[in-house]
C-alpha positions as CSV (number, residue, x, y, z in Angstrom):
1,X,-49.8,25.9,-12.7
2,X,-47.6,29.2,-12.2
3,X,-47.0,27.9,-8.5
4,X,-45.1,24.4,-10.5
5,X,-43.9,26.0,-12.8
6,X,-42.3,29.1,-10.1
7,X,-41.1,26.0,-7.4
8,X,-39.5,24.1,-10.5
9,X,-37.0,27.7,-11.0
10,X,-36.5,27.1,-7.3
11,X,-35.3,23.4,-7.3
12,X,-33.5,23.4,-11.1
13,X,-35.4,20.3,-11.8
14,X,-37.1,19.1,-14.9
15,X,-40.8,18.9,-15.8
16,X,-42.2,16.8,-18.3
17,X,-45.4,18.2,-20.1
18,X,-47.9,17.9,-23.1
19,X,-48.3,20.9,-25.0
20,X,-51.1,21.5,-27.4
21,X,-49.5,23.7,-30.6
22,X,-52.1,26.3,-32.4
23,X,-52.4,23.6,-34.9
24,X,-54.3,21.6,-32.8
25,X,-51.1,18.7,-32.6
26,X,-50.3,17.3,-28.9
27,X,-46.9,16.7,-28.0
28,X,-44.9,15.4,-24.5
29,X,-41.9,18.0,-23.8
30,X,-39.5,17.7,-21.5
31,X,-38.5,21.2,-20.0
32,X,-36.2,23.3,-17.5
33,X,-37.8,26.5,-17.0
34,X,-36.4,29.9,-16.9
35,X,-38.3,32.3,-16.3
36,X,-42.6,32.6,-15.7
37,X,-44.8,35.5,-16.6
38,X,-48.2,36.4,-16.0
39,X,-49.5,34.6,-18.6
40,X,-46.3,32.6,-20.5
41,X,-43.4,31.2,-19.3
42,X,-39.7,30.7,-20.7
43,X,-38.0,26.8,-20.8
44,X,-35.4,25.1,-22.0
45,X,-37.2,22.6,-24.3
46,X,-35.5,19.0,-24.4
47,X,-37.1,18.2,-27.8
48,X,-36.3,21.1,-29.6
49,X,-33.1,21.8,-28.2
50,X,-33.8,25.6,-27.6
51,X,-35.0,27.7,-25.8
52,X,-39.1,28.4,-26.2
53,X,-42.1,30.7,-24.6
54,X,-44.9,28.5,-23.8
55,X,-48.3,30.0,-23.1
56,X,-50.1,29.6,-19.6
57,X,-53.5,28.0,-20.4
């Protein structure tokens, strides 16, 4: 997952994802990422229209 999420930085493209939130609620996000830690990483989040730290699960 880091090694997508790492190449995506690379080419400045787009992923599309589902996220699971703590409530339990799926969502598909569409993303740009910024930045990937060792266990969360930074996007640009289409849906929300912000910027968001998503876990690595």
């Amino acid at each position: 997952m880091r090694i997508i999420l790492i190449k995506s930085i690379s080419y400045g493209g787009l992923l599309d994802m589902m996220y699971l939130a703590k409530d339990g609620s799926i969502s598909k996000r569409r993303i740009k990422v910024i930045q990937v830690g060792e266990s969360s990483f930074r996007a640009y989040c289409y849906l929300r229209g912000s910027k968001r730290t998503f876990t690595i699960g």
